[in-house]
Each structure stands twice: as structure tokens, then as C-alpha cells.
N, C-alpha and C positions, 0 to 999 in steps of 0.2 A: 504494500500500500504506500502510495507518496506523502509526501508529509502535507501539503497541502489540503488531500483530500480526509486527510484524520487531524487536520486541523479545525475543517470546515463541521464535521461530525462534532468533534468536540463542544464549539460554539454553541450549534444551534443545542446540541442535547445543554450545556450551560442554559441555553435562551429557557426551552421549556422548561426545565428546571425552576427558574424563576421566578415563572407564571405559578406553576403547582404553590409555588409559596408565598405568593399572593392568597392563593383560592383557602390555601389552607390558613391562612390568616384571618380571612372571612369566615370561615366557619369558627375557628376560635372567638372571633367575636361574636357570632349569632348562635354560641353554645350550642353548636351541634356538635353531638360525641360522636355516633357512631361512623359511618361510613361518608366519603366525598366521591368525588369524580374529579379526575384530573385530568390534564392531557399526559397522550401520550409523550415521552422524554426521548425517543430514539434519533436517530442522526440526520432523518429525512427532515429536512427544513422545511416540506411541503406537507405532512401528513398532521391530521386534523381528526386523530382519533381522541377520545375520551374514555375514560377507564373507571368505573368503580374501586373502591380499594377503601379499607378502614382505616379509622384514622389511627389505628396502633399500628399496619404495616408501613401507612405510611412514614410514621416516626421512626418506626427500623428502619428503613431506606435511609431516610436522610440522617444517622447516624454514622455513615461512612459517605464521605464526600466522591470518591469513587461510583458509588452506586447509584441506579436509574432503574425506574420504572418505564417499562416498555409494553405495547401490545403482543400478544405470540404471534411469532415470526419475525419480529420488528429488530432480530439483534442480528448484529454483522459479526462474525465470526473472528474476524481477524484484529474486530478492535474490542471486544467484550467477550466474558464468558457468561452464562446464562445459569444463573446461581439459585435462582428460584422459579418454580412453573406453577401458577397459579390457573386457573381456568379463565380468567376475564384480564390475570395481567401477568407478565414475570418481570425476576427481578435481575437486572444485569451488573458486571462488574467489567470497571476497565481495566484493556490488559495489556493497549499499547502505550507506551509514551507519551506520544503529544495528548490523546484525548484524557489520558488521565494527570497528567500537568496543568491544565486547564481546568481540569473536572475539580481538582485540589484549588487551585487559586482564584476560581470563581464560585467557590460554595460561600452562599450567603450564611451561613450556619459558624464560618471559621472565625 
């Protein structure tokens, strides 16, 4: 893979990223516990899926900066490994370089 183009993955997955922690800010505020819907976090800058997911998986996810919620299928193989399969979402881990350098220095959490 060039570094370019697992530069470009890294980003947008940062971007969606973001948005999830927006949404889930909104539900903190309008005390909802159980479950949200997020977007999906995977590398396509174009995809516009949305995922249920509770808000305790979601809080395991973003306890490692590395990790992303993605739809199934949604993971690229050569830059994540797929560390959780959930039915409605999994959970991925980076495992190249540039995406996970990024994945680290852009987590709002740090």
C-alpha cells in the first residue's frame, strides 16, 4: 500500500471518528444510556452507513485510540485487523503505520 493512500484512510477514519463523538456527546447530554447509532469509521470517505452499537461498546472502542468501528466488510486488510464481529458492526485495529500514527495523534480522547 502507498503511503498516501493509508494516509488518506487514516484521515477520513480520524474524520468519522469525530462525528461518533459528537453524537455521542449528544446522547450524554439527553441521558440516553442504552444504545446510539453512529457512522460508520472505515477508510471510505464516501460511505454513509450508520450503525447501532451500545453505549458501553462504544466506550470500549474509544478506549484505544487505534480502534474503529466499522460496518462488516468495511475493513481493509492490509491496514486493520478485525478484532471484533459483531452482527450490525465490528470492531477494527490498526496495523499499519501511517493510519495508526494518525489514529494516535488525532484521538480526541488523548
Amino acid at each position: 500500500m502507498d503511503d498516501e493512500r493509508a494516509r488518506r484512510i487514516g484521515v477520513n477514519e480520524a474524520l468519522f471518528r469525530a462525528v461518533n463523538e459528537q453524537i455521542e456527546g449528544l446522547n450524554k447530554r439527553l441521558e440516553e444510556r442504552g444504545a446510539m447509532e453512529v457512522v460508520c469509521e472505515c477508510g471510505d470517505g464516501q460511505c454513509v452507513e450508520r450503525l447501532p452499537i451500545s453505549m458501553d461498546d462504544y466506550e470500549r472502542v474509544r478506549k484505544d485510540p487505534r480502534r474503529f468501528v466499522i460496518a462488516p466488510g468495511h475493513d481493509i486488510p492490509d491496514v486493520e485487523t478485525v478484532l471484533e464481529r459483531h452482527d450490525a458492526f465490528h470492531i477494527v485495529e490498526k496495523i499499519h503505520p501511517e493510519p495508526e500514527r494518525i489514529a494516535e495523534e488525532t484521538d480526541p480522547r488523548s
